[in-house]
mmCIF file of the N, C-alpha and C atoms, coordinates in Angstrom:
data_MODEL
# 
_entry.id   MODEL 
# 
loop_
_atom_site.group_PDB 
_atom_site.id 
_atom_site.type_symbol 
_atom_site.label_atom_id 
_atom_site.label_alt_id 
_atom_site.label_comp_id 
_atom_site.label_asym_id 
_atom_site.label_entity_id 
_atom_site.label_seq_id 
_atom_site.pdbx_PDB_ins_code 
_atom_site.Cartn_x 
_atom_site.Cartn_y 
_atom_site.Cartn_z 
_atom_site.occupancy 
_atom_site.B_iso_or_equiv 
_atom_site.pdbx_formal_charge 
_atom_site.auth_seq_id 
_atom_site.auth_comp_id 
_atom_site.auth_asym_id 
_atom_site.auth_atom_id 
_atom_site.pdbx_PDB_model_num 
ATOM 1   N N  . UNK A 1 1  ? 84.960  11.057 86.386  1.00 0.00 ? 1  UNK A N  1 
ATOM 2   C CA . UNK A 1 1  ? 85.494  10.604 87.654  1.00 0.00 ? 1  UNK A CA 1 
ATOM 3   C C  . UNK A 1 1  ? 84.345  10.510 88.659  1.00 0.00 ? 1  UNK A C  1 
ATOM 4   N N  . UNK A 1 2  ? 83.884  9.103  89.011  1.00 0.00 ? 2  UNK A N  1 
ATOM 5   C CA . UNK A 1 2  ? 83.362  9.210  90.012  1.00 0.00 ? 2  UNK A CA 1 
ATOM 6   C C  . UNK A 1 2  ? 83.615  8.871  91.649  1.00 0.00 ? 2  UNK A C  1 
ATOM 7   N N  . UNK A 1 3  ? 83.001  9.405  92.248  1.00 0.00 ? 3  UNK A N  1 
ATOM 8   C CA . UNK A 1 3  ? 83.658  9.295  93.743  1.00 0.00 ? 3  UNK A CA 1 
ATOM 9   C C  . UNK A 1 3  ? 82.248  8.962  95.109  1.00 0.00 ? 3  UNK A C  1 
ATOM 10  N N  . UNK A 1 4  ? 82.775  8.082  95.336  1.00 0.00 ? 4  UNK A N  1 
ATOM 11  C CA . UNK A 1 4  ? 82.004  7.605  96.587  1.00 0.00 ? 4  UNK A CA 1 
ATOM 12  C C  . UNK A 1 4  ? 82.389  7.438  97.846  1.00 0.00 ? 4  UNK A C  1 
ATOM 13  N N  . UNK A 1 5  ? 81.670  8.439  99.107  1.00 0.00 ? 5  UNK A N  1 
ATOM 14  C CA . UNK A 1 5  ? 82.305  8.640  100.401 1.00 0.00 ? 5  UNK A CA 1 
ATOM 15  C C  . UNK A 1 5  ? 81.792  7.203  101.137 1.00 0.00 ? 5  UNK A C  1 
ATOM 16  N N  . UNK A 1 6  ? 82.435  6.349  102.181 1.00 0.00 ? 6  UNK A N  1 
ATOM 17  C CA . UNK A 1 6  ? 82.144  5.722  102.971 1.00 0.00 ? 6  UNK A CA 1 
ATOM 18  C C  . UNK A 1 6  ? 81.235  6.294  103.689 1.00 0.00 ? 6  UNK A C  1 
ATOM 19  N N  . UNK A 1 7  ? 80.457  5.576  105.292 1.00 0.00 ? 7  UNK A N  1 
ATOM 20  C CA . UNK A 1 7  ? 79.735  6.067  106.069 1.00 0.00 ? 7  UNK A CA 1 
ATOM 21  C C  . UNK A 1 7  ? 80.281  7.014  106.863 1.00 0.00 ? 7  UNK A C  1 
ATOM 22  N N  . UNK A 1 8  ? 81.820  6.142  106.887 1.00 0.00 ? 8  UNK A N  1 
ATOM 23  C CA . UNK A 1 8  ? 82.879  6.572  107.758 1.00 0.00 ? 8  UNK A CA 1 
ATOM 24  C C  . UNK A 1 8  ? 83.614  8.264  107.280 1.00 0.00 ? 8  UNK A C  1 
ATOM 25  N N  . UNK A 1 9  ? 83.563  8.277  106.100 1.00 0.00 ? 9  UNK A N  1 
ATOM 26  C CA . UNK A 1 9  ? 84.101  9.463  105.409 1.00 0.00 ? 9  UNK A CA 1 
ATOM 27  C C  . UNK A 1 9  ? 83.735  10.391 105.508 1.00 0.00 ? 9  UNK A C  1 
ATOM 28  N N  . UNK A 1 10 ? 82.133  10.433 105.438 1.00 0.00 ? 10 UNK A N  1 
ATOM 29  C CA . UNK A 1 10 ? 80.973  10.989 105.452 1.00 0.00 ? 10 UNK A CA 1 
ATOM 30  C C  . UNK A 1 10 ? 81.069  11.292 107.199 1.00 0.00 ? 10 UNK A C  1 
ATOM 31  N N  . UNK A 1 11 ? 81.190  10.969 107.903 1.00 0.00 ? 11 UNK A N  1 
ATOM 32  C CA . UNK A 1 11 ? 80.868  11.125 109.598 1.00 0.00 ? 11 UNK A CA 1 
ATOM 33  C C  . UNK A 1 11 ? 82.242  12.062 109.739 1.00 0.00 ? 11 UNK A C  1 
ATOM 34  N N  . UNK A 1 12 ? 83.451  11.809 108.987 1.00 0.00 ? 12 UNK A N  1 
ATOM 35  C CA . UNK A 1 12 ? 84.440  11.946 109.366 1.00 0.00 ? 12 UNK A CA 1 
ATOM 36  C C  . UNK A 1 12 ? 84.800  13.677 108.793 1.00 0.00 ? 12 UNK A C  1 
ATOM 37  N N  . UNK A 1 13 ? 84.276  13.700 107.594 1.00 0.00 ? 13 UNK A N  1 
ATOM 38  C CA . UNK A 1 13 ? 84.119  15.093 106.619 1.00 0.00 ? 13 UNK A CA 1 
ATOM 39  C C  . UNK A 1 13 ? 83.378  16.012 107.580 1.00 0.00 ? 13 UNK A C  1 
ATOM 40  N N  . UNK A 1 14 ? 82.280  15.575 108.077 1.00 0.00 ? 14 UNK A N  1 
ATOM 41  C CA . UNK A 1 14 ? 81.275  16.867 108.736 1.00 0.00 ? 14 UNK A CA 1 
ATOM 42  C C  . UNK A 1 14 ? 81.850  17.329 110.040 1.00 0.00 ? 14 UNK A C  1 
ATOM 43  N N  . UNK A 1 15 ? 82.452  15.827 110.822 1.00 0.00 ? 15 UNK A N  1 
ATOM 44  C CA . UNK A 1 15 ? 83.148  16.304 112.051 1.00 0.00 ? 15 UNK A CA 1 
ATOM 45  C C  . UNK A 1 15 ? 84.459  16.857 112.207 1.00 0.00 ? 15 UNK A C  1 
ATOM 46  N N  . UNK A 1 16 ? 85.114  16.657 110.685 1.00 0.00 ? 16 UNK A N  1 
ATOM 47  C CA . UNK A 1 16 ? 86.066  17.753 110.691 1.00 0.00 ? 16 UNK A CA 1 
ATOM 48  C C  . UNK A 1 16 ? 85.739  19.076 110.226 1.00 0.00 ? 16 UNK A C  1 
ATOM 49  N N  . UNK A 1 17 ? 84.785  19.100 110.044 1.00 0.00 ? 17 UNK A N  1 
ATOM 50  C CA . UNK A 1 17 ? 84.062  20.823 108.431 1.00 0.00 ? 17 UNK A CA 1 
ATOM 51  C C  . UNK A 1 17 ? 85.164  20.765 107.627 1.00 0.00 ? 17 UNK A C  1 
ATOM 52  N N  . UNK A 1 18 ? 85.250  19.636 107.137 1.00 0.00 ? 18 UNK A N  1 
ATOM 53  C CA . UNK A 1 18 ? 86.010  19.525 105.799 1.00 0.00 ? 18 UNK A CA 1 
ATOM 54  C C  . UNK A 1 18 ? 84.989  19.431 104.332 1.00 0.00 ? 18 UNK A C  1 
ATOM 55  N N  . UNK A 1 19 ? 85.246  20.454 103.659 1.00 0.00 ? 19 UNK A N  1 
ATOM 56  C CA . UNK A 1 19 ? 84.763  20.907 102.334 1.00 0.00 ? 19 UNK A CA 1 
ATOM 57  C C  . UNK A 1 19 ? 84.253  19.610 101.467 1.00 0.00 ? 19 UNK A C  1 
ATOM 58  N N  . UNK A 1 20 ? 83.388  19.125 101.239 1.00 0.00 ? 20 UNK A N  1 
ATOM 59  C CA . UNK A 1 20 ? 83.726  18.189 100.120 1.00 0.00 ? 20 UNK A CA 1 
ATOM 60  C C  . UNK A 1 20 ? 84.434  18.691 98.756  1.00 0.00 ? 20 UNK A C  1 
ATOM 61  N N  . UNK A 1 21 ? 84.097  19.672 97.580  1.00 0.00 ? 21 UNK A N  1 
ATOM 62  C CA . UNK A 1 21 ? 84.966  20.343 96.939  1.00 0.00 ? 21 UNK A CA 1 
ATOM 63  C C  . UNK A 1 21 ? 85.947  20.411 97.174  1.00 0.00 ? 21 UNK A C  1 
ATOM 64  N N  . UNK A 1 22 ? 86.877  20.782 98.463  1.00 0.00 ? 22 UNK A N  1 
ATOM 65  C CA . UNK A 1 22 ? 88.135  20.575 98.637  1.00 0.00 ? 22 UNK A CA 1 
ATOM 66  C C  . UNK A 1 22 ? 88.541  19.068 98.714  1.00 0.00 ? 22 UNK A C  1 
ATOM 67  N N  . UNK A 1 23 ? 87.818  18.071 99.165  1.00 0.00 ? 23 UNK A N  1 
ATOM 68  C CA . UNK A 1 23 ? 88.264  16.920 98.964  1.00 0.00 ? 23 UNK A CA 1 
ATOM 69  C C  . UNK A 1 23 ? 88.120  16.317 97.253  1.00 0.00 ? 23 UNK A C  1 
ATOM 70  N N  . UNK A 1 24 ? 87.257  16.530 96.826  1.00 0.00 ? 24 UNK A N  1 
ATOM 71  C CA . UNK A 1 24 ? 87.454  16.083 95.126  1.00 0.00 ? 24 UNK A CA 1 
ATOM 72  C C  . UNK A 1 24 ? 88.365  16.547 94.539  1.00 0.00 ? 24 UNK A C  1 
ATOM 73  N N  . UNK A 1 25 ? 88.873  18.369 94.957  1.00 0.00 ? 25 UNK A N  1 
ATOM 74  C CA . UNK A 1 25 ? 89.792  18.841 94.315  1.00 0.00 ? 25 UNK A CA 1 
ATOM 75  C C  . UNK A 1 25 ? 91.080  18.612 94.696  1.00 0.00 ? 25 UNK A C  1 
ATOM 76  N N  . UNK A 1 26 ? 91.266  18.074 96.222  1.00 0.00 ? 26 UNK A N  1 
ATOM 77  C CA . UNK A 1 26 ? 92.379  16.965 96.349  1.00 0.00 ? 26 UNK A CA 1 
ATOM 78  C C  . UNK A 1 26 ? 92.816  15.803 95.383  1.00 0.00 ? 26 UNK A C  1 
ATOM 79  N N  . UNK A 1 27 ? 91.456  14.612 95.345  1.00 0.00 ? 27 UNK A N  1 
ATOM 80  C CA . UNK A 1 27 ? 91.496  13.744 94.327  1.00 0.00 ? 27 UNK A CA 1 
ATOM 81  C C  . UNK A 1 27 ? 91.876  13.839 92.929  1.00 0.00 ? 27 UNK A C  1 
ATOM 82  N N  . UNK A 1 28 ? 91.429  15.067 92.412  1.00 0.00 ? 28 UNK A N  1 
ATOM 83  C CA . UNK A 1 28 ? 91.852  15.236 90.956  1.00 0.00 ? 28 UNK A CA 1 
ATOM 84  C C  . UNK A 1 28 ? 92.757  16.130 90.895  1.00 0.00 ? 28 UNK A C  1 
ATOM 85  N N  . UNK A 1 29 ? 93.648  17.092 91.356  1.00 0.00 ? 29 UNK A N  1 
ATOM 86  C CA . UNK A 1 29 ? 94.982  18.127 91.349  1.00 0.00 ? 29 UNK A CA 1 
ATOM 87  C C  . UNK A 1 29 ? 95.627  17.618 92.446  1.00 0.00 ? 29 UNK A C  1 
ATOM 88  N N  . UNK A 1 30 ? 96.131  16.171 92.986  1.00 0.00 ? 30 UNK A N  1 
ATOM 89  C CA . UNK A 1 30 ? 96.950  16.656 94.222  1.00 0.00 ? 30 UNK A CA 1 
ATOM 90  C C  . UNK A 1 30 ? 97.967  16.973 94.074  1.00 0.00 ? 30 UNK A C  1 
ATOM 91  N N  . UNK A 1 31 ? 98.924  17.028 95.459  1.00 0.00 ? 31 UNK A N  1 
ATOM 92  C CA . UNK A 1 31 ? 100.098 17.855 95.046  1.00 0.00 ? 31 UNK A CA 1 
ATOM 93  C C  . UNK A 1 31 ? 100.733 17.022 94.860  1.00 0.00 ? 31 UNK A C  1 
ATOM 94  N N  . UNK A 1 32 ? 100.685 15.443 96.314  1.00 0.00 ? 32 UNK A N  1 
ATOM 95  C CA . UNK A 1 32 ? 101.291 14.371 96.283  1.00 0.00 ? 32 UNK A CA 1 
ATOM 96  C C  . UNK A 1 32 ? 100.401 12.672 96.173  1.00 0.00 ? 32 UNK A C  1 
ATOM 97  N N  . UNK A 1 33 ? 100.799 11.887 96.221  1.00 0.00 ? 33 UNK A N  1 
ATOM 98  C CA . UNK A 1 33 ? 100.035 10.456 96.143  1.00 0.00 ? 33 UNK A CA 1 
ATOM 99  C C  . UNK A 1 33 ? 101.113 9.674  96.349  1.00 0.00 ? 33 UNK A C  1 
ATOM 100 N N  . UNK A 1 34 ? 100.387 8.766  97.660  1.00 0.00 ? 34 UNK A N  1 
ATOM 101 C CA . UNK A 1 34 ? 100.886 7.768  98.305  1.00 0.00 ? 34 UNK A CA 1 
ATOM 102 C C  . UNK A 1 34 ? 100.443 6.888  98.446  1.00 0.00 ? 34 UNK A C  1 
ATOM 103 N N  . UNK A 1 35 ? 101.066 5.499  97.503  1.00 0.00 ? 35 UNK A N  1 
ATOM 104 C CA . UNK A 1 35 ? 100.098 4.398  97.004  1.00 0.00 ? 35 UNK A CA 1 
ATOM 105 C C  . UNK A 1 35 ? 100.849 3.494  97.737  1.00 0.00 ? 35 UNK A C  1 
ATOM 106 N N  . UNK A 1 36 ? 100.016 3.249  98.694  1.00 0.00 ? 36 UNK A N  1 
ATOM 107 C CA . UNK A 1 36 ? 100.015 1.972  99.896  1.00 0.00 ? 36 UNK A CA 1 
ATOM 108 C C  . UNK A 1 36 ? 99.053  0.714  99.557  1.00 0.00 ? 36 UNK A C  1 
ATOM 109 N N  . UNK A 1 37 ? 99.838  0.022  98.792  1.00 0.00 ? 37 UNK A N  1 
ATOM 110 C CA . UNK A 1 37 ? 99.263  -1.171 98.791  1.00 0.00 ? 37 UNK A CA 1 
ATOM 111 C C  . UNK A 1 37 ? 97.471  -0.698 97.444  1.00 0.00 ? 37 UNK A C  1 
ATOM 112 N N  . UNK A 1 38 ? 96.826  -1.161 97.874  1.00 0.00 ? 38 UNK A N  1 
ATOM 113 C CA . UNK A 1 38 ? 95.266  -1.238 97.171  1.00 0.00 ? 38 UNK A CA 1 
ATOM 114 C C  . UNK A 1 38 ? 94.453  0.566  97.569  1.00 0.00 ? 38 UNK A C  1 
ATOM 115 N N  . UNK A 1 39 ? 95.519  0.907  98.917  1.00 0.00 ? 39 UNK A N  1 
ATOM 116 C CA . UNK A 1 39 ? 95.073  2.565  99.296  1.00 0.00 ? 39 UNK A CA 1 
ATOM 117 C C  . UNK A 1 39 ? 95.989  3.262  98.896  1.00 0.00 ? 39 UNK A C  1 
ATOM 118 N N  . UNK A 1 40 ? 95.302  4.426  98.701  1.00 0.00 ? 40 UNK A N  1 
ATOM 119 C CA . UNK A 1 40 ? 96.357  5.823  98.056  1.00 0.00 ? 40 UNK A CA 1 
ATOM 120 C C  . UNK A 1 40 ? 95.992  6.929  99.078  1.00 0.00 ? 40 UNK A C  1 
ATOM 121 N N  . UNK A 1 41 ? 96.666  7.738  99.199  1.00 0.00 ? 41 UNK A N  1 
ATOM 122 C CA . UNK A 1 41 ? 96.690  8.631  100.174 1.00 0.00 ? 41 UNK A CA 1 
ATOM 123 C C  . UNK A 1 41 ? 97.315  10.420 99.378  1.00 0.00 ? 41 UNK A C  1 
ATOM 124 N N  . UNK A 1 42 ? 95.932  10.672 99.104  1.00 0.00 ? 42 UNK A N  1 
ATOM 125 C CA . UNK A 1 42 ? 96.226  12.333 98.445  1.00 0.00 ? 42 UNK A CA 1 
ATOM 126 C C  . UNK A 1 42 ? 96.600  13.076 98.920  1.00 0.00 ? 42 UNK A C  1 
ATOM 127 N N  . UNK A 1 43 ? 97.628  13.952 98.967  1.00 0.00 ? 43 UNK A N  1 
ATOM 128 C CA . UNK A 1 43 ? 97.345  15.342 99.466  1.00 0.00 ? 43 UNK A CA 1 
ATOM 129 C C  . UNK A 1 43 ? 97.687  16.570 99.063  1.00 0.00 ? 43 UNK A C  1 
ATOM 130 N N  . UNK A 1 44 ? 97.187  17.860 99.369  1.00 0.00 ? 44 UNK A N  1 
ATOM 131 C CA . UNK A 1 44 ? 97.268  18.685 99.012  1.00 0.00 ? 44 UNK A CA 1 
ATOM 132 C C  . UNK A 1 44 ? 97.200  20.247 99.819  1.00 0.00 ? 44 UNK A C  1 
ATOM 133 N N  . UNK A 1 45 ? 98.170  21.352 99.820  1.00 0.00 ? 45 UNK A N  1 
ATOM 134 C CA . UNK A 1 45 ? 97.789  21.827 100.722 1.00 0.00 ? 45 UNK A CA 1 
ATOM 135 C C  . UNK A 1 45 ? 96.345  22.784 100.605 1.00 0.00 ? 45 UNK A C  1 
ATOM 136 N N  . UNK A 1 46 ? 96.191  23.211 101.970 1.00 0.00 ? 46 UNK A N  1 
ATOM 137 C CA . UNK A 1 46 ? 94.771  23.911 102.035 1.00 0.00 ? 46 UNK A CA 1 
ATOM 138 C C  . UNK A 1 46 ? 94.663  25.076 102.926 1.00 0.00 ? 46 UNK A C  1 
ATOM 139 N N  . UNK A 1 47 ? 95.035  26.257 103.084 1.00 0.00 ? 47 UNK A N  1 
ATOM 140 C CA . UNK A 1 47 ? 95.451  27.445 103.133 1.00 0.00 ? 47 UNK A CA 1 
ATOM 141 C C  . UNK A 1 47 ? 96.845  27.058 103.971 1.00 0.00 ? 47 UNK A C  1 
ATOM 142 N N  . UNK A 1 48 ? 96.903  27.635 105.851 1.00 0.00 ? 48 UNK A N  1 
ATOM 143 C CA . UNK A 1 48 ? 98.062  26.761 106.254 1.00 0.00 ? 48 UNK A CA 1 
ATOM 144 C C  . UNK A 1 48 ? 98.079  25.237 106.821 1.00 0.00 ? 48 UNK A C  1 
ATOM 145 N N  . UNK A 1 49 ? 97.306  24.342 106.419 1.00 0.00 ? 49 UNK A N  1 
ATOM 146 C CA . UNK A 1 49 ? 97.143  22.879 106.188 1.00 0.00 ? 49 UNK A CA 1 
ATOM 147 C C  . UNK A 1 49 ? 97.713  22.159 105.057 1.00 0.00 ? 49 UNK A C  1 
ATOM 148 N N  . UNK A 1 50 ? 97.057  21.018 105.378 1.00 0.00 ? 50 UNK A N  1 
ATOM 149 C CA . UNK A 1 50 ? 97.623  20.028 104.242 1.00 0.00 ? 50 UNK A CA 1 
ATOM 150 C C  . UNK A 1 50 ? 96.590  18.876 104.626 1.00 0.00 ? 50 UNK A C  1 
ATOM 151 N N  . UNK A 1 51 ? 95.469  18.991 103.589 1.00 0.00 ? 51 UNK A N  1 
ATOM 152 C CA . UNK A 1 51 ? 94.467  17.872 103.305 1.00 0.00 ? 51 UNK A CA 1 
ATOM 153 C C  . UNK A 1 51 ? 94.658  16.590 103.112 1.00 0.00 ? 51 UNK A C  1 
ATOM 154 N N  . UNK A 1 52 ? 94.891  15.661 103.465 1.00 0.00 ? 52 UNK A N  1 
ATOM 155 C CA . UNK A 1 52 ? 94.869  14.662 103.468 1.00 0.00 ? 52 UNK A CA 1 
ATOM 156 C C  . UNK A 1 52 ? 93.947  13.299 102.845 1.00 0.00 ? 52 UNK A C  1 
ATOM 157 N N  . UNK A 1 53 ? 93.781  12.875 101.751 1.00 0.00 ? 53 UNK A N  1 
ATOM 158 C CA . UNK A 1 53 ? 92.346  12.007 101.486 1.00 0.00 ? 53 UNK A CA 1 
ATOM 159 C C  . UNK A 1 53 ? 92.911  10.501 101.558 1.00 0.00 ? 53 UNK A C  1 
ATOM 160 N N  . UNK A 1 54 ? 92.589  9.634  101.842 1.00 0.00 ? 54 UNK A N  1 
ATOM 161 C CA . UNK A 1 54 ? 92.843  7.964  102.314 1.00 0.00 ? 54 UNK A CA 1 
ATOM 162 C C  . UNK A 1 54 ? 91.362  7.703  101.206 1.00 0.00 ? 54 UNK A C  1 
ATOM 163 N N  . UNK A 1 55 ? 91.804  7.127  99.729  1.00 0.00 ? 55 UNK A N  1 
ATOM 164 C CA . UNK A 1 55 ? 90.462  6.435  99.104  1.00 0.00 ? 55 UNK A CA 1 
ATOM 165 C C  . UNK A 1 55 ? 90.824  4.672  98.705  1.00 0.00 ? 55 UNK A C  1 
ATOM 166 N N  . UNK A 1 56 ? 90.056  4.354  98.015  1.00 0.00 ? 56 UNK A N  1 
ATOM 167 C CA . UNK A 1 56 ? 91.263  3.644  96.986  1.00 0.00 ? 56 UNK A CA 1 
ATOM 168 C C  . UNK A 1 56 ? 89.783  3.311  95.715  1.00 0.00 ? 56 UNK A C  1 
ATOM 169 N N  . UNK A 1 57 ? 90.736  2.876  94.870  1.00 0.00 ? 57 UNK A N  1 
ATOM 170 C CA . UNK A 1 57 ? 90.242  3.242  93.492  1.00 0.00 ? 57 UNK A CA 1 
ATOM 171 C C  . UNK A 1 57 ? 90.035  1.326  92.901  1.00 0.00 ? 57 UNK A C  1 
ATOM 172 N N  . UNK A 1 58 ? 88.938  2.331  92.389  1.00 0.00 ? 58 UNK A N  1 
ATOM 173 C CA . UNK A 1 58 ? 88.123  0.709  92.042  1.00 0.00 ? 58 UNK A CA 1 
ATOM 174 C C  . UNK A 1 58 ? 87.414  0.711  90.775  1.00 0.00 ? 58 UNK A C  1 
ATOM 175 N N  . UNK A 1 59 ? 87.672  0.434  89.709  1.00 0.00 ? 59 UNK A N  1 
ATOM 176 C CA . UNK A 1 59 ? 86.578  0.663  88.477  1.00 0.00 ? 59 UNK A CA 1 
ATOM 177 C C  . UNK A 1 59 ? 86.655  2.058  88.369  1.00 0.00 ? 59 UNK A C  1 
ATOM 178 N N  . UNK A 1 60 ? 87.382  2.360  88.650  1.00 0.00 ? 60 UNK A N  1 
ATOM 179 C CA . UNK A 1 60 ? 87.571  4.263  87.848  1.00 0.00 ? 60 UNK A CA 1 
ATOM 180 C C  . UNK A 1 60 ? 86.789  5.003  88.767  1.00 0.00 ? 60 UNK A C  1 
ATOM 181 N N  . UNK A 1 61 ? 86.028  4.266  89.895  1.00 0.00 ? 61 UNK A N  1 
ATOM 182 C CA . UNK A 1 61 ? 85.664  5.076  91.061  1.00 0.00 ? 61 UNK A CA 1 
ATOM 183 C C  . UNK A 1 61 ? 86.541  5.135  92.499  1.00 0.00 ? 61 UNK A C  1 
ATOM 184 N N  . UNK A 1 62 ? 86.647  6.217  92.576  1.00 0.00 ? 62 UNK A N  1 
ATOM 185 C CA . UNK A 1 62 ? 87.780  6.696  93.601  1.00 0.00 ? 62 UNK A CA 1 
ATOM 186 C C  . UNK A 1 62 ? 86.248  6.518  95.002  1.00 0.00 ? 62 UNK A C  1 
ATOM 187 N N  . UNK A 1 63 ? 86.321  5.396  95.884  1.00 0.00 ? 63 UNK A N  1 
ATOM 188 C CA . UNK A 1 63 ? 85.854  5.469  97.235  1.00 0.00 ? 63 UNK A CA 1 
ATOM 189 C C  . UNK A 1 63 ? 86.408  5.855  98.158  1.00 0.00 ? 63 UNK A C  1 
ATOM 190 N N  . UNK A 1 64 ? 86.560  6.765  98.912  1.00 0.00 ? 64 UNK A N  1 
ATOM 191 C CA . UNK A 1 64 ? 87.136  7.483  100.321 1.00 0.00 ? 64 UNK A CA 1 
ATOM 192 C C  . UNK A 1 64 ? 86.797  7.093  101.347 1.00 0.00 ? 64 UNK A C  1 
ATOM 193 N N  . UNK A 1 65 ? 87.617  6.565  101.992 1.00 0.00 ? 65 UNK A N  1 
ATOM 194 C CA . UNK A 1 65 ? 87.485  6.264  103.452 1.00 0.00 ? 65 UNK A CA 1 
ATOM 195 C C  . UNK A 1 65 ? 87.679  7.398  104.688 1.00 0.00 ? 65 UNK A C  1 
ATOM 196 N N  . UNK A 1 66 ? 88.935  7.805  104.398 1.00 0.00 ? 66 UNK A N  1 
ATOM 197 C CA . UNK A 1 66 ? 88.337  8.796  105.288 1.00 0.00 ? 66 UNK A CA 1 
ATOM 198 C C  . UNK A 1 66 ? 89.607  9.995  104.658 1.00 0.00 ? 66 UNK A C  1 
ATOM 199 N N  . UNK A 1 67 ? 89.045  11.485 105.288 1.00 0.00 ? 67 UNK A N  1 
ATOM 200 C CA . UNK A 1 67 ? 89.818  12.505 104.999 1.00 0.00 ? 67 UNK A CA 1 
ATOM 201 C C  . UNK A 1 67 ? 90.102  13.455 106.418 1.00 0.00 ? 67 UNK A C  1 
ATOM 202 N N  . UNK A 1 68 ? 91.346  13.961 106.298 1.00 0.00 ? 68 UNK A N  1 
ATOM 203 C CA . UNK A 1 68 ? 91.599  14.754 107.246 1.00 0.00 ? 68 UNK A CA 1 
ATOM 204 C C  . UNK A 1 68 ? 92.859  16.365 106.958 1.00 0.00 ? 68 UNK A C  1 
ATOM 205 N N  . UNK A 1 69 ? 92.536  17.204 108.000 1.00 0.00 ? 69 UNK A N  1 
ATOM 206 C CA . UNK A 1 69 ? 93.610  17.980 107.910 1.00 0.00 ? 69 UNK A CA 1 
ATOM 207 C C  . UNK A 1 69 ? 94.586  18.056 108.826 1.00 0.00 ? 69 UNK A C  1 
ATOM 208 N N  . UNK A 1 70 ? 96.217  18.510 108.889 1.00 0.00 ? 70 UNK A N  1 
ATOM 209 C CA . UNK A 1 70 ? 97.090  18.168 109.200 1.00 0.00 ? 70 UNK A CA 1 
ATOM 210 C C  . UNK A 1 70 ? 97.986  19.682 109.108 1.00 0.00 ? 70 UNK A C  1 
ATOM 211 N N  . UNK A 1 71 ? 98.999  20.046 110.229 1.00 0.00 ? 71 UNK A N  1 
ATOM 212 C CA . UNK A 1 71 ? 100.053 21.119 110.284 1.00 0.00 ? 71 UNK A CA 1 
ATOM 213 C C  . UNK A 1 71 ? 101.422 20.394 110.101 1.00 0.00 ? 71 UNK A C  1 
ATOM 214 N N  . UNK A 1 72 ? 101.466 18.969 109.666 1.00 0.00 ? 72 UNK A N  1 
ATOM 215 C CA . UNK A 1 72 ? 102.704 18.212 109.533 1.00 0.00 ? 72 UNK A CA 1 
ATOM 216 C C  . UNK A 1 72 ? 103.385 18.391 108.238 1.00 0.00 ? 72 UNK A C  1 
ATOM 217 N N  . UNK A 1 73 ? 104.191 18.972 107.977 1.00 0.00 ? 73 UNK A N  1 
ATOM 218 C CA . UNK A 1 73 ? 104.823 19.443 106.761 1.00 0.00 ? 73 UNK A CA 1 
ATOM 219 C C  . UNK A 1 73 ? 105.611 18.400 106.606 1.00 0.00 ? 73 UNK A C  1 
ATOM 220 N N  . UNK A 1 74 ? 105.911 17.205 107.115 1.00 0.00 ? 74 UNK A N  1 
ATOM 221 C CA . UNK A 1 74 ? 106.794 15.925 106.625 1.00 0.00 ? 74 UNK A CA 1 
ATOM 222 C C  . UNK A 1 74 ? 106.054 15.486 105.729 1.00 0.00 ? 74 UNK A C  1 
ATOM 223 N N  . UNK A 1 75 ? 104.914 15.593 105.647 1.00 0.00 ? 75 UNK A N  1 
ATOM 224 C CA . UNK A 1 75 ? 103.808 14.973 104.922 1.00 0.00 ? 75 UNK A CA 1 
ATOM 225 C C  . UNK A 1 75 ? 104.099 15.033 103.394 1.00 0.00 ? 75 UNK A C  1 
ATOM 226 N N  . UNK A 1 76 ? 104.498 16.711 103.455 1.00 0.00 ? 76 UNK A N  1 
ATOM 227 C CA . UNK A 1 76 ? 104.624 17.292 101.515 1.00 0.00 ? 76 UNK A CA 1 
ATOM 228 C C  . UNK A 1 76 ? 105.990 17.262 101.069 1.00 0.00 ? 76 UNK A C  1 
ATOM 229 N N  . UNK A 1 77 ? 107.161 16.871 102.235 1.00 0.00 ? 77 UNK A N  1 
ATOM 230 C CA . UNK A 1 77 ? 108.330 16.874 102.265 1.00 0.00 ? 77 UNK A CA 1 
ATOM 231 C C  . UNK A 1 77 ? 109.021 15.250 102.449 1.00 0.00 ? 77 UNK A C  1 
ATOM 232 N N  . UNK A 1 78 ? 108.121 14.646 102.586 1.00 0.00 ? 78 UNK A N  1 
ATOM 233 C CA . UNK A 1 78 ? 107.896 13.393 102.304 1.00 0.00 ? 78 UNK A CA 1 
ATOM 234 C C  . UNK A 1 78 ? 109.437 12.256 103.223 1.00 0.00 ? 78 UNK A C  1 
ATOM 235 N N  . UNK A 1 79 ? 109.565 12.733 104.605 1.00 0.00 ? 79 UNK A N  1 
ATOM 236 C CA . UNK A 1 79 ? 110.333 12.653 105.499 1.00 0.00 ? 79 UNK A CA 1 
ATOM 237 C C  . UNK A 1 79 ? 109.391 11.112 105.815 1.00 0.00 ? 79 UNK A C  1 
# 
């Protein structure tokens, strides 16, 4: 599995101090996946969060656009 962050992902990961490890381990165990069109939208929770990854998948490489964390529990409950 390979995975490639945008510029944007990358700006977006550090200014949240979001883990990269926690974002791959989103990509490959999530809890949920939400396939919008050509984007998918991972998530998974992350102590009292819920990680969020926006990639989309191309040639068996998963590119990320951007990732975030979230206290919205509609998210895993899928409201």
């Amino acid at each position: 599995m390979e995975i490639i962050y945008t510029k944007h992902a990358v700006e977006r990961i550090k200014l949240r101090k979001i883990n990269k490890k926690d974002v791959e381990n989103a990509i490959a165990k999530p809890s949920k996946i939400i396939d919008k069109n050509d984007i998918k939208i991972c998530q998974k929770p992350l102590g009292n969060k819920i990680l969020r990854v926006v990639y989309r998948l191309q040639d068996n490489t998963y590119i990320v656009i951007t990732a975030y964390l979230t206290t919205k529990r509609k998210y895993m409950s899928g409201d």
